[in-house]
Backbone and ligand atoms as CSV (ligand in chain L), in Angstrom:
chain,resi,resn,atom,element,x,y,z
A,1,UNK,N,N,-0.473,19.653,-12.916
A,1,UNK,CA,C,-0.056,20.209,-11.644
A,1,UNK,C,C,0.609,19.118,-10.816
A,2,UNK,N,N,1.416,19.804,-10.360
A,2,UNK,CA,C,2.290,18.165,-9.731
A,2,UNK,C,C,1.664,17.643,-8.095
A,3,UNK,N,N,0.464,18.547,-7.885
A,3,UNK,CA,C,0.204,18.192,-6.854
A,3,UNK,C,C,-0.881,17.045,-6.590
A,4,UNK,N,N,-1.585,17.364,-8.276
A,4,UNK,CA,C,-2.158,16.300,-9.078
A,4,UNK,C,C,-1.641,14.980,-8.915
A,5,UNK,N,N,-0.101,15.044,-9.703
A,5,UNK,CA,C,0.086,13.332,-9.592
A,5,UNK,C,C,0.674,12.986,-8.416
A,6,UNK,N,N,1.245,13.794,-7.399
A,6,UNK,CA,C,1.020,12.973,-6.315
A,6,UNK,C,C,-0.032,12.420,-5.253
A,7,UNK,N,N,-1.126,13.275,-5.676
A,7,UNK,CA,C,-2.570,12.585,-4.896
A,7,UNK,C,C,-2.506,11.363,-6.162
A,8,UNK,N,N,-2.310,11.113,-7.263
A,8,UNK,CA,C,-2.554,10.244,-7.696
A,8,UNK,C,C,-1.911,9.365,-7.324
A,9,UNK,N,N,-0.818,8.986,-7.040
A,9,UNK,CA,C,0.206,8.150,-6.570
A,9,UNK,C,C,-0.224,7.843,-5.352
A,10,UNK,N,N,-0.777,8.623,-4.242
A,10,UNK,CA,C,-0.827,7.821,-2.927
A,10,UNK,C,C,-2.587,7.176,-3.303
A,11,UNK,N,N,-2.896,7.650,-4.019
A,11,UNK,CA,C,-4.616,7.001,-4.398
A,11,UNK,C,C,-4.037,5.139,-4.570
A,12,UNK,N,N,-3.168,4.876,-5.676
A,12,UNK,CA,C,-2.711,3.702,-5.962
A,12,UNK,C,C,-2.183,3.510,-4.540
A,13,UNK,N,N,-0.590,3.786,-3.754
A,13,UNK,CA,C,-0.693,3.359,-2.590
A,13,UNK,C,C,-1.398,3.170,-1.377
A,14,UNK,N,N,-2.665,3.981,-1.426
A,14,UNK,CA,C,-3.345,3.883,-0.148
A,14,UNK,C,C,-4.204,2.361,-0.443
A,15,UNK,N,N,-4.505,1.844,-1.936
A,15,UNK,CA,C,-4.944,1.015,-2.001
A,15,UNK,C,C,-4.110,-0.313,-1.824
A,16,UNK,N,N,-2.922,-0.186,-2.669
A,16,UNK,CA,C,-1.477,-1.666,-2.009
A,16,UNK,C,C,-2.146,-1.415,-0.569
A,17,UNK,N,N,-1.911,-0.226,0.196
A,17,UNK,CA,C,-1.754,-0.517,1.522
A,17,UNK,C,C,-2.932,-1.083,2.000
A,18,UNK,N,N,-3.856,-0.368,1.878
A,18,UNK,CA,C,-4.809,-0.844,2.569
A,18,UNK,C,C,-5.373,-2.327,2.176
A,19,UNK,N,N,-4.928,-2.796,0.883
A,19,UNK,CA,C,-4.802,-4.389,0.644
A,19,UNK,C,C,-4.194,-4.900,1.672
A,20,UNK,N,N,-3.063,-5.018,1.506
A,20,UNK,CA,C,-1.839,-5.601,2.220
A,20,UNK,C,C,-2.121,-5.176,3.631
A,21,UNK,N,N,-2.631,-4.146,4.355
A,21,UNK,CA,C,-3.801,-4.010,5.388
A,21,UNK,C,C,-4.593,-5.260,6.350
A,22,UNK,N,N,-5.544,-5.069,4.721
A,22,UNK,CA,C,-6.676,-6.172,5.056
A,22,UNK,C,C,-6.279,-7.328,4.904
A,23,UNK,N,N,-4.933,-7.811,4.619
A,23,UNK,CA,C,-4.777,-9.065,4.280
A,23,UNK,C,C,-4.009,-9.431,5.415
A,24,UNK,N,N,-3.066,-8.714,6.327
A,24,UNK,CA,C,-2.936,-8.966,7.499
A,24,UNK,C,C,-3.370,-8.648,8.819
A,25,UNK,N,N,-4.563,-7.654,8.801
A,25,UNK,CA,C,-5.763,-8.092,10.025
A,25,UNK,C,C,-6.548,-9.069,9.956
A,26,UNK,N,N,-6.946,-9.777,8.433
A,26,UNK,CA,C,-7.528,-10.835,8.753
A,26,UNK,C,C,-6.730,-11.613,9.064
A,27,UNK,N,N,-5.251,-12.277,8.203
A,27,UNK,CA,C,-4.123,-12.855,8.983
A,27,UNK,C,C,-4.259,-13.269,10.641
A,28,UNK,N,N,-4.039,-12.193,10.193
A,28,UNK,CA,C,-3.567,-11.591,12.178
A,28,UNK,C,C,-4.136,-11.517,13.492
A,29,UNK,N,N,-5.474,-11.239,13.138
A,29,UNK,CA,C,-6.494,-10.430,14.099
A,29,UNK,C,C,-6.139,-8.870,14.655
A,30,UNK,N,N,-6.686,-8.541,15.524
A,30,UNK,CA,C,-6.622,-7.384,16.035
A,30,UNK,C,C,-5.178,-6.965,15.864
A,31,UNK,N,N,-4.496,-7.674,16.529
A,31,UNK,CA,C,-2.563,-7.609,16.666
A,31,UNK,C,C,-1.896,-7.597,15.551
A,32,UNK,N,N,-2.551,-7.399,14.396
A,32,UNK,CA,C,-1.548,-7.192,13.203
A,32,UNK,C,C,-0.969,-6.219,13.006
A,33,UNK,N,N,0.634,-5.826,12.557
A,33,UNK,CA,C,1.193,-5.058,12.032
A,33,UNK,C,C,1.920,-4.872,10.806
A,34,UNK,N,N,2.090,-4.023,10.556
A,34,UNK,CA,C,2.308,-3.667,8.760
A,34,UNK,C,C,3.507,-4.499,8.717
A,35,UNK,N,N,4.100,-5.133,9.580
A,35,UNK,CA,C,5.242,-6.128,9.422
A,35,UNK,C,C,5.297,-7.282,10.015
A,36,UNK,N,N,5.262,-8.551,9.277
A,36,UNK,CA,C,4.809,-9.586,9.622
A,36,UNK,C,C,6.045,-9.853,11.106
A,37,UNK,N,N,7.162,-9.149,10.831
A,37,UNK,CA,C,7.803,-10.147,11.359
A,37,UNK,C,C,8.469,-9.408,12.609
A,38,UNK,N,N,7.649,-8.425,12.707
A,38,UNK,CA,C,7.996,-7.419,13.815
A,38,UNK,C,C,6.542,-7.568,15.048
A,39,UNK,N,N,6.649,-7.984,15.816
A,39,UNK,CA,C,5.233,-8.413,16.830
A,39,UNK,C,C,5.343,-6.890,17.621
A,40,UNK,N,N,4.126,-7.011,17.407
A,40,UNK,CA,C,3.678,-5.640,18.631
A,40,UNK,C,C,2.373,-5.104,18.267
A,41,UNK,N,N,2.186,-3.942,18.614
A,41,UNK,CA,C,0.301,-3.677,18.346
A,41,UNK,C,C,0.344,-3.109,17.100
A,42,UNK,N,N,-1.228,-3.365,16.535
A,42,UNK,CA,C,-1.150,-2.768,15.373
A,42,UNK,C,C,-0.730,-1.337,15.577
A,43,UNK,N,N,-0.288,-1.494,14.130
A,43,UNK,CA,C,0.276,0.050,13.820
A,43,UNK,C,C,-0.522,0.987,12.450
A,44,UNK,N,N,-1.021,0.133,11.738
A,44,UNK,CA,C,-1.638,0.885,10.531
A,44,UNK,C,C,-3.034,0.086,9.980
A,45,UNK,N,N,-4.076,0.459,10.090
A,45,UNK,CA,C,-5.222,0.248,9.857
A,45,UNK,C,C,-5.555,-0.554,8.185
A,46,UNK,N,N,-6.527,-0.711,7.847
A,46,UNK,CA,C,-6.991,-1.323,6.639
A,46,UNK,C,C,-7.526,0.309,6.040
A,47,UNK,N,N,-7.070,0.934,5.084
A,47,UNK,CA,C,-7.385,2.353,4.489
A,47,UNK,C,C,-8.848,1.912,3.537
A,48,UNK,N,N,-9.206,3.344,3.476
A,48,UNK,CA,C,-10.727,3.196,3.191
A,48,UNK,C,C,-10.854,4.097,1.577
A,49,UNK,N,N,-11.352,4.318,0.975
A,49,UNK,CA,C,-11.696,4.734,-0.044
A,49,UNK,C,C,-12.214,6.085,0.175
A,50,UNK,N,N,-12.714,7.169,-0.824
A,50,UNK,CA,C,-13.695,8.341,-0.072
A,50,UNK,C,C,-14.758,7.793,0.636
A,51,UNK,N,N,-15.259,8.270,1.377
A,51,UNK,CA,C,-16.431,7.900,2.401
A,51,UNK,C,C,-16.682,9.341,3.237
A,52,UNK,N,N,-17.968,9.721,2.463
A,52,UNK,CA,C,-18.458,10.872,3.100
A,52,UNK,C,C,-19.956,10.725,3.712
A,53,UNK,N,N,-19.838,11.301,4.695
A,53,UNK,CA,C,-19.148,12.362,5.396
A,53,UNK,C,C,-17.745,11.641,6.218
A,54,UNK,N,N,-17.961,10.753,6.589
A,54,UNK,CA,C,-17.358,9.968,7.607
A,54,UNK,C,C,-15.449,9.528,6.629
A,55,UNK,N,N,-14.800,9.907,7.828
A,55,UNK,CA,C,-13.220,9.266,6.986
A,55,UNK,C,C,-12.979,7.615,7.060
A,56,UNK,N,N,-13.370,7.061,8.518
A,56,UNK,CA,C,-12.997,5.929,8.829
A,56,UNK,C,C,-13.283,5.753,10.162
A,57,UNK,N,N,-14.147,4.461,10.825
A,57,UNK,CA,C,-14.387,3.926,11.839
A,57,UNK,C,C,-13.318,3.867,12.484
A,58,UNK,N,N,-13.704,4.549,13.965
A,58,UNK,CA,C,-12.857,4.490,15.020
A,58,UNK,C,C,-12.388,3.180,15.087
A,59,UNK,N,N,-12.718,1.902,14.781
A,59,UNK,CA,C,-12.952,0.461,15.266
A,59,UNK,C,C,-11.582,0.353,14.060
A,60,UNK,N,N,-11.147,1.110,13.596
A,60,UNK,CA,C,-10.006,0.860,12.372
A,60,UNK,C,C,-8.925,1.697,12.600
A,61,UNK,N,N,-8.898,2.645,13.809
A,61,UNK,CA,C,-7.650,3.192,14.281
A,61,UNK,C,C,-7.454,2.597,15.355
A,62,UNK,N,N,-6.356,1.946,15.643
A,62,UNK,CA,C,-5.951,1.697,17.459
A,62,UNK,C,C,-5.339,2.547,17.673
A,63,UNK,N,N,-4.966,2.144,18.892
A,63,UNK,CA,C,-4.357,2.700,19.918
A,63,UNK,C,C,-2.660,3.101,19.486
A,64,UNK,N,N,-2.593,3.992,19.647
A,64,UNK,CA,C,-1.060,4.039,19.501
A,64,UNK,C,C,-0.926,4.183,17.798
A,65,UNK,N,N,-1.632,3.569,16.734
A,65,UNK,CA,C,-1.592,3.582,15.792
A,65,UNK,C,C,-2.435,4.380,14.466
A,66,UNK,N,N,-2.830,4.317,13.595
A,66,UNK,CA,C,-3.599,5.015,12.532
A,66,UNK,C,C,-3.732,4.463,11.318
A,67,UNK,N,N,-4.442,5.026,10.487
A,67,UNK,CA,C,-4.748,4.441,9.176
A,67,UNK,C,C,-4.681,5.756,8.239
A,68,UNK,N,N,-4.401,5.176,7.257
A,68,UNK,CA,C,-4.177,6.416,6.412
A,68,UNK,C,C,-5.077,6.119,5.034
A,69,UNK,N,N,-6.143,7.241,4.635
A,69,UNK,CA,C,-7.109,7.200,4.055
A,69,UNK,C,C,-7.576,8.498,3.483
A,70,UNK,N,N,-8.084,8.474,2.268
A,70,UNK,CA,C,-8.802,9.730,1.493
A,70,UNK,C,C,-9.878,10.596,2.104
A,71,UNK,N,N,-9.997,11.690,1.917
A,71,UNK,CA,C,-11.045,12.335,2.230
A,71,UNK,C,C,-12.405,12.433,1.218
A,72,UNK,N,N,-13.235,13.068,1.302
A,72,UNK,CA,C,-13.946,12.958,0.013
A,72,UNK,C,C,-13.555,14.012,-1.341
A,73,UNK,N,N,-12.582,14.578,-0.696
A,73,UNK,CA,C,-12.133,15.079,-2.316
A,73,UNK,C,C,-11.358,13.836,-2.873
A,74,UNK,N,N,-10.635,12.611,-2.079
A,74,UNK,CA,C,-9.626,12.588,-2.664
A,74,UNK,C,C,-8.260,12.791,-1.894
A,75,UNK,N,N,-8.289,13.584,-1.189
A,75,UNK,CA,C,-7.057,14.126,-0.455
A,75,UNK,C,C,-6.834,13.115,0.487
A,76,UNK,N,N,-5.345,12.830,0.612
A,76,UNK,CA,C,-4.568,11.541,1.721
A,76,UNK,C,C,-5.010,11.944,3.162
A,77,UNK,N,N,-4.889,10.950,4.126
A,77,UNK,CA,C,-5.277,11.636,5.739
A,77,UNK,C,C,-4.880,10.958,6.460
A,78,UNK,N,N,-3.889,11.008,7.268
A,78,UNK,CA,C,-3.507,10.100,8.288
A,78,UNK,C,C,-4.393,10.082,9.428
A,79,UNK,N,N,-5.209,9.664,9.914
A,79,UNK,CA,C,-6.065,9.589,11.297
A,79,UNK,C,C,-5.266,8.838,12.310
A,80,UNK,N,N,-5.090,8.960,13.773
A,80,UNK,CA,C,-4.279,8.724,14.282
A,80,UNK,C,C,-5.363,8.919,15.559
A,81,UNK,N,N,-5.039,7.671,16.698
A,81,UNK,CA,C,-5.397,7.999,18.083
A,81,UNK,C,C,-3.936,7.397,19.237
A,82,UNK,N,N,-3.772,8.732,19.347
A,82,UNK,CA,C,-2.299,8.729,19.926
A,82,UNK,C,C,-2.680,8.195,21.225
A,83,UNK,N,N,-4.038,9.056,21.606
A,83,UNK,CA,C,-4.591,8.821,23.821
A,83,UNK,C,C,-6.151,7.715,23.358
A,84,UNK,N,N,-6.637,7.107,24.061
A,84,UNK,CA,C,-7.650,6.732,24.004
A,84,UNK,C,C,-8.738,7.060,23.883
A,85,UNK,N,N,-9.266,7.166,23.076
A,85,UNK,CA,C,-10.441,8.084,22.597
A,85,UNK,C,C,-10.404,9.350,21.664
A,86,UNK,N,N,-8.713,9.242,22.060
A,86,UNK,CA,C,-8.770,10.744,21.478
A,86,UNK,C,C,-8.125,10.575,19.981
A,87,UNK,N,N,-8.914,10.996,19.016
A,87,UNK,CA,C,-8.661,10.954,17.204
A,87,UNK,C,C,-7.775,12.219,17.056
A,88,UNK,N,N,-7.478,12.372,16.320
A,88,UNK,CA,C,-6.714,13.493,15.351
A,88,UNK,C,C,-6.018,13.220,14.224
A,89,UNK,N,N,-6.226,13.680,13.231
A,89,UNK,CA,C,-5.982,13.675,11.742
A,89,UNK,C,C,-4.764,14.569,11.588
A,90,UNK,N,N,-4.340,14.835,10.190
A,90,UNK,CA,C,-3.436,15.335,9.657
A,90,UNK,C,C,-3.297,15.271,8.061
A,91,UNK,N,N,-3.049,15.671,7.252
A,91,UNK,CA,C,-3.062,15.798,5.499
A,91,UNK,C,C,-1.410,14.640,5.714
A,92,UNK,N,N,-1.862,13.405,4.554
A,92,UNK,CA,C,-0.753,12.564,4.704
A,92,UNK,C,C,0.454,12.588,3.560
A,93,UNK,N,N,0.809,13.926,3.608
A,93,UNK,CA,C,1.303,14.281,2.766
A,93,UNK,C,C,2.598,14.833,3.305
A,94,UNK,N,N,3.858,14.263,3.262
A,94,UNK,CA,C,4.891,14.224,3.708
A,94,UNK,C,C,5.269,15.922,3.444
A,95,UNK,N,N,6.128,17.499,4.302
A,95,UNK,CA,C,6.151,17.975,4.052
A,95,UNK,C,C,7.376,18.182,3.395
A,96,UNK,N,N,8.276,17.059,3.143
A,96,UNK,CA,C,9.676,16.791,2.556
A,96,UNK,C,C,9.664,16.956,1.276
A,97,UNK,N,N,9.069,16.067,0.634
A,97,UNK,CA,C,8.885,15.695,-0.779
A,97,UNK,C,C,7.311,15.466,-1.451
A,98,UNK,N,N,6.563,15.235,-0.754
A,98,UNK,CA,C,5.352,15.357,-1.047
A,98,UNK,C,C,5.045,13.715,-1.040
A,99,UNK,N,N,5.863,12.628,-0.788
A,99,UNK,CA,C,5.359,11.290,-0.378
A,99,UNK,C,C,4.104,11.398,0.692
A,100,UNK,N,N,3.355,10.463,0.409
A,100,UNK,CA,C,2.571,10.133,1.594
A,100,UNK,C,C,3.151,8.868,2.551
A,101,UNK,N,N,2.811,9.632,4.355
A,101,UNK,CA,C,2.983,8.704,5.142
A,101,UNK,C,C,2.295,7.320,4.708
A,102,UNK,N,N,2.889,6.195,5.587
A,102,UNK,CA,C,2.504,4.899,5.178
A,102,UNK,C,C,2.363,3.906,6.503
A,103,UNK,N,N,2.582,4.496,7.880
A,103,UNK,CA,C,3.140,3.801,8.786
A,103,UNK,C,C,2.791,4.704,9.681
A,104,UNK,N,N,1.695,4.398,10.820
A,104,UNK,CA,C,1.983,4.920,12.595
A,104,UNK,C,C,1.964,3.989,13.013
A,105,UNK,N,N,3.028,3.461,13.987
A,105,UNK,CA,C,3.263,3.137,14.961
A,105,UNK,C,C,3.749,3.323,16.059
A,106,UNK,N,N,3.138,3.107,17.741
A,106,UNK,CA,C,4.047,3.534,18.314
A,106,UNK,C,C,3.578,5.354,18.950
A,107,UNK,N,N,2.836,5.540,18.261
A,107,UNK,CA,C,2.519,7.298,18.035
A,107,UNK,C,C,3.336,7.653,17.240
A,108,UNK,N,N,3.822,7.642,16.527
A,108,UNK,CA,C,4.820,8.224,15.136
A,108,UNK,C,C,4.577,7.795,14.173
A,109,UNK,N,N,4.586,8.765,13.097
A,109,UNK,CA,C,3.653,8.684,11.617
A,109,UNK,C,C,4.741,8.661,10.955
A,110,UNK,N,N,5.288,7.649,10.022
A,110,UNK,CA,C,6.395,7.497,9.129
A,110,UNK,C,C,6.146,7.953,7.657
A,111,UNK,N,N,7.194,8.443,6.847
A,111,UNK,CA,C,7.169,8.611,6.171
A,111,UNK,C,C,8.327,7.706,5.315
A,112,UNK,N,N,7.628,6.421,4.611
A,112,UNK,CA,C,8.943,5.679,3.810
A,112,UNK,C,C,9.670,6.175,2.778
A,113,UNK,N,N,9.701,7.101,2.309
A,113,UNK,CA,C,10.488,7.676,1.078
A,113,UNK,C,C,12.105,8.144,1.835
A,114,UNK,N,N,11.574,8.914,2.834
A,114,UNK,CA,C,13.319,9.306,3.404
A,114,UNK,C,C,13.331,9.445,4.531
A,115,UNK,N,N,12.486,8.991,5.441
A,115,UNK,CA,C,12.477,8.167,6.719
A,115,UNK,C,C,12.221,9.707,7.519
A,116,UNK,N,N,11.376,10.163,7.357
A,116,UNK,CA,C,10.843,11.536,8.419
A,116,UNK,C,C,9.806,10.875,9.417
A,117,UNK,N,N,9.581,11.187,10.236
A,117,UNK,CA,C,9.068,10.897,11.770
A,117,UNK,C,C,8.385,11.901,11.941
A,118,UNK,N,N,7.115,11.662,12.434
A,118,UNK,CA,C,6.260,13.024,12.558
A,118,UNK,C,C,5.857,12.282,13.895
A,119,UNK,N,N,5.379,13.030,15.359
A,119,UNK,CA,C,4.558,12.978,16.147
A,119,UNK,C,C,2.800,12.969,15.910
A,120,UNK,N,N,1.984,11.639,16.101
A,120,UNK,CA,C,1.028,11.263,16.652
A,120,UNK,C,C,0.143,12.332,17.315
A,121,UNK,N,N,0.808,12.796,18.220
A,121,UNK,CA,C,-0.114,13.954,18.783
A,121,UNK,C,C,-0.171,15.400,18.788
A,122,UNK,N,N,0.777,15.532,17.615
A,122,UNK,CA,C,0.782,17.081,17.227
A,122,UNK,C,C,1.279,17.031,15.986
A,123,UNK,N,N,1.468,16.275,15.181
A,123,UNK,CA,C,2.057,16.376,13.916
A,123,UNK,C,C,3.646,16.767,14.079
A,124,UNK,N,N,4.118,17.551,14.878
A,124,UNK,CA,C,5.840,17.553,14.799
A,124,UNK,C,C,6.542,16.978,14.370
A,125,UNK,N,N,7.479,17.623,13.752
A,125,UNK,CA,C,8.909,16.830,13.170
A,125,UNK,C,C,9.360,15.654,14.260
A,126,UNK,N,N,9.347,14.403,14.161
A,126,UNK,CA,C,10.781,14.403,15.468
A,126,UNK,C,C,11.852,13.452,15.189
A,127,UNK,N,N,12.351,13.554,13.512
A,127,UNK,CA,C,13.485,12.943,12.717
A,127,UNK,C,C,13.163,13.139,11.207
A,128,UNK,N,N,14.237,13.099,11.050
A,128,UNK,CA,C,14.350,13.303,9.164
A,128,UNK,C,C,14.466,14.314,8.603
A,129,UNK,N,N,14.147,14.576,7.612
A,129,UNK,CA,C,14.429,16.146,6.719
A,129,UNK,C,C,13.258,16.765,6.528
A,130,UNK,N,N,12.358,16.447,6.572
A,130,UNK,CA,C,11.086,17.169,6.614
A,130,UNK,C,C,11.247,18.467,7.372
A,131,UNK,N,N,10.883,19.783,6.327
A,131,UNK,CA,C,11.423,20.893,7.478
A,131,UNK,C,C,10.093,21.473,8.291
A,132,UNK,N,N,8.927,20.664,8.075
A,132,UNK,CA,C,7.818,21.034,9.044
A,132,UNK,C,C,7.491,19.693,9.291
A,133,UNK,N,N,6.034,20.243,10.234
A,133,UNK,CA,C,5.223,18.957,10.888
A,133,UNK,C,C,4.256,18.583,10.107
A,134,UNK,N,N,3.411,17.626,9.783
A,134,UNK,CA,C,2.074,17.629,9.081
A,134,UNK,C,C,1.489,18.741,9.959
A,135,UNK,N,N,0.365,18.848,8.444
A,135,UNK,CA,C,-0.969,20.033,8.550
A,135,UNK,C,C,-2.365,18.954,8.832
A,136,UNK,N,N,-2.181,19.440,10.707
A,136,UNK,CA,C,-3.481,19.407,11.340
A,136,UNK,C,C,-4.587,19.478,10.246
A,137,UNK,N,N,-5.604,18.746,10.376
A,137,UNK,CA,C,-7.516,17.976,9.762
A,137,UNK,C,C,-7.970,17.908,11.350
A,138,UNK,N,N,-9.401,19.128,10.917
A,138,UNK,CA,C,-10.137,19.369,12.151
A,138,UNK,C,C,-11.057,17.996,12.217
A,139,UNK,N,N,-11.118,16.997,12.964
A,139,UNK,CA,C,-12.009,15.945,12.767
A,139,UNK,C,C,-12.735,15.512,14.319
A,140,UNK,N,N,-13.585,15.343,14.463
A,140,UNK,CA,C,-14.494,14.762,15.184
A,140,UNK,C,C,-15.005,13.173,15.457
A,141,UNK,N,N,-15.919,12.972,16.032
A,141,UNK,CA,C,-16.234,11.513,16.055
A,141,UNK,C,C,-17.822,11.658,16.239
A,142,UNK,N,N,-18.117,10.871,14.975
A,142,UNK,CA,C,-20.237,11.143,14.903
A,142,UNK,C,C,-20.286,9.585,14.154
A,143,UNK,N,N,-21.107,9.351,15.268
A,143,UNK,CA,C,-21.747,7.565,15.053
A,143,UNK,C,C,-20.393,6.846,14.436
A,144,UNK,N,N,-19.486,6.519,15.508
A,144,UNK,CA,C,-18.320,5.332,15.301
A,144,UNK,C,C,-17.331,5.625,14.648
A,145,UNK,N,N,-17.676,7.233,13.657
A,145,UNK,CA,C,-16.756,7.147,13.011
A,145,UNK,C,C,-15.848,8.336,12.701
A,146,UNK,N,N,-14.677,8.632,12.435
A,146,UNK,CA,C,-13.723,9.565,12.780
A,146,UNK,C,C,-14.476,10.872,11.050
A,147,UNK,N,N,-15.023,12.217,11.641
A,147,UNK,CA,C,-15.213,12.968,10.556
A,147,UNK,C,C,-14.707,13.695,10.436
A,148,UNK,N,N,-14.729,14.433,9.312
A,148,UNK,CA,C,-13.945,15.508,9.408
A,148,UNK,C,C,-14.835,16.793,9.454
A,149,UNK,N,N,-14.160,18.182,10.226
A,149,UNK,CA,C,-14.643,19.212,10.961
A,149,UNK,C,C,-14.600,19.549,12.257
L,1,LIG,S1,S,9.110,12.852,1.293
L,1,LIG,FE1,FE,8.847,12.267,3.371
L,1,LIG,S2,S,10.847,12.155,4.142
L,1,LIG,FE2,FE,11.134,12.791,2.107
């Protein structure tokens, strides 16, 4: 099923990323971004593996930015806190081609395969060919950490 190998494919990228992640928040500190050579606030978190119930510690999304991480099936998830405090998820599954996002910054969730732009706080299109928005993940926050439901 081809929907198969593309969860398989972002399984391998969520891990590059979330390497290359962890290798520049420790770098970095708090202020790291997925580009060494671009300064500004973080933009993309250190990604997490399944972890149930819980997707990922609030303390791993900033502000303005997100991390993109599995659910416990397996399934990609962009978590995102666009307002302060306030979480919201999305399936990180580009609705273009089926790439997974790789990049929020800014409040905008990138998609590197053909450069679609999704909105932070509603999933919306707002550039590229993607002919929808990401699909909203009902998620919550229980002991630190962003869940899903
Ligand atoms: S797959 Fe995301 S823009 Fe094409």
């Amino acid at each position: 099923m081809e929907f198969g190998t593309v969860t398989g494919q972002v399984s391998r990228r969520t891990v590059v990323l979330g390497s290359l992640s962890a290798g520049l928040l420790t770098a970095c500190g708090s202020g790291a971004t997925a580009n060494p050579s671009s300064p500004g606030p973080a933009s993309v978190a250190a990604s997490q593996g399944p972890v149930s119930p819980g997707l990922v510690p609030t303390s791993q999304v900033p502000l303005g930015g997100g991390a993109v991480v599995s659910d416990a099936q397996g399934n990609p998830v962009v978590v995102v806190q666009p307002a302060a405090g306030q979480y919201l998820a999305y399936s990180a599954v580009c609705p273009h081609a089926g790439c997974p996002v790789s990049e929020v910054s800014q409040n905008q969730i990138i998609c590197p395969c053909h450069g679609s732009v999704f909105s932070s706080t509603d999933g919306s299109v707002l550039g590229g060919p993607a002919p929808s928005g990401l699909t909203p993940i009902p998620v919550k926050v229980s002991g630190g950490e962003v869940v899903a439901g």
